[in-house]
C-alpha positions in Angstrom: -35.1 37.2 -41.8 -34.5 38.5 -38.0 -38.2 37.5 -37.2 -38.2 34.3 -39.0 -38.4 31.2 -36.7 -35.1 29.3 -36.9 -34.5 25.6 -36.0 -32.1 24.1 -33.7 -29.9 23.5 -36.9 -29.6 27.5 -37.6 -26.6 27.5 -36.2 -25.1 25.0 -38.4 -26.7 26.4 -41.8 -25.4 29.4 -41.1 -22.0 29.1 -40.1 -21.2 26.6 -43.4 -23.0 29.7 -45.4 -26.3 27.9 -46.7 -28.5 30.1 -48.8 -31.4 30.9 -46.8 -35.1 31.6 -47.3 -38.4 31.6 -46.0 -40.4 28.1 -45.7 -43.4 29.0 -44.0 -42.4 31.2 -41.1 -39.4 29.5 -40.7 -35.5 30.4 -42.8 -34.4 27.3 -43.9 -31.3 26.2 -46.3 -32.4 26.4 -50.2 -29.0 24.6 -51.1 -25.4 24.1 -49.7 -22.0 25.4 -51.0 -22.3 22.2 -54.4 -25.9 23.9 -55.0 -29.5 22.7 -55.1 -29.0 20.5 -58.3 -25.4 19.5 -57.6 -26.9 18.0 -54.5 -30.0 16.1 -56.5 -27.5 14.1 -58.5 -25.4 13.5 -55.7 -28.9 11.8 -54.1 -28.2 9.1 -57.0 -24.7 8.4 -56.2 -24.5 8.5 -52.6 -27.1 10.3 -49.5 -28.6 13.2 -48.7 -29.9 14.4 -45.4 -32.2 17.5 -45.3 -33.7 19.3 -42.0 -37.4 19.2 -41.4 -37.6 20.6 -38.0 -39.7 23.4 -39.1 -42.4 21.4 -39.4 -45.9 20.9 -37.6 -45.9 17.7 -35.8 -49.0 16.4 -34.0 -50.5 14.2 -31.9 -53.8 12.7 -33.4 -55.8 10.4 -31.0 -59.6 10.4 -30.9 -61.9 12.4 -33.1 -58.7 13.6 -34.7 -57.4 9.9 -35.5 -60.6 9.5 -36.7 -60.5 12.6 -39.3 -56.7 11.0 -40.2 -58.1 8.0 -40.6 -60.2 9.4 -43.4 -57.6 10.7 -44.9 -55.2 8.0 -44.8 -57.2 4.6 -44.4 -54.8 2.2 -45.8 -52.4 3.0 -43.4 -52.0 0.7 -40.6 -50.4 0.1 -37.1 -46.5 0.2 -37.6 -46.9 2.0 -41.2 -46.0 5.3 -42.6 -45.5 7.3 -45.4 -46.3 10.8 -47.2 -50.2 11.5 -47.7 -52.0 13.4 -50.2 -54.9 15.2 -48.2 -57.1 16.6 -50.4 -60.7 18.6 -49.4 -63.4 19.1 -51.9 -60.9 17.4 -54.5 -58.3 19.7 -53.9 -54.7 19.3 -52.2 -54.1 20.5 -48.7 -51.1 19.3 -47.8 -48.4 16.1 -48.2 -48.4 15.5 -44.5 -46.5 12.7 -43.5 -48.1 9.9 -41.2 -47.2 7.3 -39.1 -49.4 5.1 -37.5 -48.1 4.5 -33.9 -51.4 2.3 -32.5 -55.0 1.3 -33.0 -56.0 4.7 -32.6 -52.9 7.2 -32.4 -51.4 9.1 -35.6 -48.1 11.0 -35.3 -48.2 13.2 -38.0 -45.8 15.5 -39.7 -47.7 18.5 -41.6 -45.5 21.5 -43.8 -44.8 24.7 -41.7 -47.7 26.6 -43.9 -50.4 24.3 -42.8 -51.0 25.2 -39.3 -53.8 27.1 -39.8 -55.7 24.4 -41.7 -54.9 21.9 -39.2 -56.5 23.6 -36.7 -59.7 24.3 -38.9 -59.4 20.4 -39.9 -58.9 19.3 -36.2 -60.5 19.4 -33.0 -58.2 22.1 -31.8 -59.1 21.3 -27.9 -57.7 17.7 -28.6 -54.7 18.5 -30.8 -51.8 17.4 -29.7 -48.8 19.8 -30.6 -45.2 18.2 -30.4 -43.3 20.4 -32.3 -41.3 21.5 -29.5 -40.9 17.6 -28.5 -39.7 16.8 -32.4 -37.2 17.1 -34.1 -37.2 15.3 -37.5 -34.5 14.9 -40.2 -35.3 13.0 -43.7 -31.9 10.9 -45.6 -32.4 10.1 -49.3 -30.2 8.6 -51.9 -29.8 5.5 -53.6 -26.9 4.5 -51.0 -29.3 5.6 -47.9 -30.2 1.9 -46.0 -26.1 1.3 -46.8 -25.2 4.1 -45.2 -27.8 3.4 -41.8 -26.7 -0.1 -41.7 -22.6 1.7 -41.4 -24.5 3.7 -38.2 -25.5 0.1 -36.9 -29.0 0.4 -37.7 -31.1 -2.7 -38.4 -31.9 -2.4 -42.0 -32.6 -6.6 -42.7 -35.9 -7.1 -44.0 -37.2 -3.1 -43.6 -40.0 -3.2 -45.6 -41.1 0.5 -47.4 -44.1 2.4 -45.9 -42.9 0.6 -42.2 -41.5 2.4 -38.9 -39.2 1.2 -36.9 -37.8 2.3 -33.6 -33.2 2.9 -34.0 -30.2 4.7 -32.4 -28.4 7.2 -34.7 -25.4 8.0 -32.3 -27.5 6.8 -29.0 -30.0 9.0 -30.0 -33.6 6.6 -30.4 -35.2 7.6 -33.3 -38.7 6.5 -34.9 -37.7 6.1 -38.2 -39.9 4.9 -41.1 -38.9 4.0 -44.5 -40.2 5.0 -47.9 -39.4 6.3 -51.4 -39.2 9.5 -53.3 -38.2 11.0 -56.6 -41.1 8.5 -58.9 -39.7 5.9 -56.5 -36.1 6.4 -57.3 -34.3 7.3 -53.8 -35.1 5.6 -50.8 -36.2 7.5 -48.3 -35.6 7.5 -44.5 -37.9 10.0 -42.3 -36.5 10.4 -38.5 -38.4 11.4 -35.4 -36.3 11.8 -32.4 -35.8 14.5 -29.1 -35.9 17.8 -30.4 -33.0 18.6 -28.2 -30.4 15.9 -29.8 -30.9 17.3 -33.4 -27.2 18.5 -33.5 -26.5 14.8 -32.5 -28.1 13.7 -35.3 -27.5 15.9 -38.2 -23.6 15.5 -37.3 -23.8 12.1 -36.9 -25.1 11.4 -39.9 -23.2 14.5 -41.9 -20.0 13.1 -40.8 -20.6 9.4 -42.8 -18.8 9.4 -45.7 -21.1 9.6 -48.8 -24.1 11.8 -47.2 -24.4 15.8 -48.0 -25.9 18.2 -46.4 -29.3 19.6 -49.3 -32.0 22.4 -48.9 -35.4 22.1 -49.9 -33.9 23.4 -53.9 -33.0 19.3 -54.2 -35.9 17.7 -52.0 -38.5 20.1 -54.1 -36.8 18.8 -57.5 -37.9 15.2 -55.8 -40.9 16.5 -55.2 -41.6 17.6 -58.8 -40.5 13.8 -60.0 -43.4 12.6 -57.5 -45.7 15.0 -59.2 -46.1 16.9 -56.2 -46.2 20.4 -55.7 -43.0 22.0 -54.1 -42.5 21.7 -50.1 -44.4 24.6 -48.5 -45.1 26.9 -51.4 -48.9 26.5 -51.1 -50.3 29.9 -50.9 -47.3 31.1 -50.1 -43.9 32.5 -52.2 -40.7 30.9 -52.0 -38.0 31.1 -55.3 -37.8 27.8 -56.6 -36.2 25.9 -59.6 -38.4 25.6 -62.8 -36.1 24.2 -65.3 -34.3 25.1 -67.7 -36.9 27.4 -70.5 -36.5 25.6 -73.7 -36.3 28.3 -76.2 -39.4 30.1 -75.2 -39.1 33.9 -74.7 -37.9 34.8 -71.7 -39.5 36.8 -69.2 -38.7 39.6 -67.9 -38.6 41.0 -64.2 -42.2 41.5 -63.0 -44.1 39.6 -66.0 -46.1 36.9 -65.3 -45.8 33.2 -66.8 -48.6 30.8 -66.3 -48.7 27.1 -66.8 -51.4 24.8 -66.6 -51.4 21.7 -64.0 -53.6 19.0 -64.6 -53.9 14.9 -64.2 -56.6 12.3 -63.4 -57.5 13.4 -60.1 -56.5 17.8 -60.1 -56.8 20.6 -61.9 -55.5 24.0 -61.4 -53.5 26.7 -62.5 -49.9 27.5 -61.5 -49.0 31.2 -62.2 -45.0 32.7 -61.4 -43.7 36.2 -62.0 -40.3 36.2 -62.6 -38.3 38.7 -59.8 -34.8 37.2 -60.2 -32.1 37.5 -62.8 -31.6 34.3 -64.9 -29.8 33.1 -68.3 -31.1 32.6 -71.6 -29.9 28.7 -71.4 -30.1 28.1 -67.8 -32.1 27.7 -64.6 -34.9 30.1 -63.8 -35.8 30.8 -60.0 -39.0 32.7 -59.5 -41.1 33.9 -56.8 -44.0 31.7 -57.0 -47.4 31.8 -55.5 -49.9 29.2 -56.5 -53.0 30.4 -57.9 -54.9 27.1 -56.7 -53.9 24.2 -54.5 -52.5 21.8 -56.9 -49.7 20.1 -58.5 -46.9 21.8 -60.9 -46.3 20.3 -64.3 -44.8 22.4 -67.3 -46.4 20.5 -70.3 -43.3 20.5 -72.2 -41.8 18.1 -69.9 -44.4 15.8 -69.7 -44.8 12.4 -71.5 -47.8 11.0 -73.2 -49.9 10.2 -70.4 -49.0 13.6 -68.8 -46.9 12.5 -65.9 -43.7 14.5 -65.2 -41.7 11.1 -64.4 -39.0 12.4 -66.2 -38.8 15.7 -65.2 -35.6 15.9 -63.3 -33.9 14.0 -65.4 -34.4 16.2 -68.3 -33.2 18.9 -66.3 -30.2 17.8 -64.3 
């Protein structure tokens, strides 16, 4: 992974021995030393705090506001939240948005969609502040306790609004939301790039919040019926669940799925590359075929919705 970009949080992931991969063109942590779904059901009993510096973060003002807008219209001054930005009636990318002003997104796009931003946006006009960024999301059902122990004003913090904190002097635009069918709040935190290590410690260092990699914030994702973070068009092992009797597949073979609800339709297709147990996990090296969300039908209910998903598999 020598050519790999690394963020300013390498360091840490690698000296506690974090299991690395590829996200994009960046190596981020899959899980930590309690593992991917060891740190999911922790997420219900306590906080988790997962590092998203890899990601594209931009500026839009202008015509690019305007091309946000379209995206996300319901979002207003002082709001925020994760996006579904779909083209042509397919998904693009979960980008996450915060309004800032009248005319003025800050936006927070996965590491694999920088080349469709700049087909999207007026490239002359966009705004890059990844190097400015740094942003770290908390989740967990004990996540606004655990803010208001770092001080934080959490009276009357209504979900899908920003506000401006300190996490250990370092000021934060922080915005609250929900993940995992609603489940976990959700805290996303935009601060100087250069105080990361400030606030990863910060918060690491409260009792009752774990360090995850994107193994438990892609099993949130799943819940949310989203596909997992930064695997579009792209391979990245990933958790699947567990196989349910069916036969199993061997190294090489390919196992499709279809993926389909009220709004997309697609295709998901995996070849397993990975050892794996009969009556356990499966990790494969996934590529999706289309742009869409995952579902395995087994693990959906009657109206197709995987709400359950994690829970049948944790």
């Amino acid at each position: 992974m020598a050519s790999l970009n690394k963020t300013p949080l390498f360091d840490y992931h690698f000296e506690v021995d974090a299991k690395m991969v590829p996200v994009g063109s960046w190596t981020m942590p899959f899980q930590f030393g309690d593992g991917f779904k060891n740190e999911y059901i922790h997420a219900s009993e306590g906080a988790c705090i997962i590092d998203f510096c890899c990601a594209n973060i931009y500026r839009l003002t202008g015509k690019n506001f305007e091309k946000m807008h379209a995206i996300a219209p319901a979002v207003q001054v002082g709001e925020g939240g994760f996006i579904c930005w779909q083209e042509d009636g397919k998904l693009v990318d979960t980008p996450f948005a915060i309004r800032m002003a009248e005319e003025d997104f800050l936006c927070s796009f996965a590491p694999s969609a920088k080349v469709v931003c700049s087909k999207k946006f007026e490239s002359g006009e966009l705004q890059d502040l990844s190097e400015v960024f740094g942003s770290i999301a908390i989740f967990g059902t004990e996540t606004l306790e655990i803010l208001a122990e770092l001080k934080v004003d959490i009276e009357n913090w209504q979900v899908g609004t920003s506000r401006k904190i300190e996490i250990d002097s370092v000021r934060c635009i922080a915005v609250r939301t929900e993940i995992a069918n609603g489940e976990f709040p959700c805290v996303m935190l935009f601060f100087d790039r250069e105080k990361s290590d400030d606030v990863w410690i910060a918060l690491f260092n409260t009792p009752g919040v774990w360090a995850t990699g994107v193994g438990a914030w892609n099993l949130c994702r799943l819940q949310d019926v989203l596909p997992p973070y930064n695997t579009l068009n792209c391979a990245l092992p990933l958790l699947l669940g567990r196989w349910n009797g069916r036969k199993i597949p061997q190294p090489g073979e390919t196992v499709v799925w279809s993926a389909e609800n009220a709004e997309q339709q697609a295709q998901v297709i995996y070849s397993s590359q990975v050892p794996h147990a009969a009556d356990g996990f499966l990790l494969f090296s996934g590529k999706f075929a289309e742009i869409s969300v995952l579902k395995c039908p087994a693990n959906t209910d009657e109206s197709g919705v995987v709400s359950d998903f994690c829970r049948l598999i944790c």
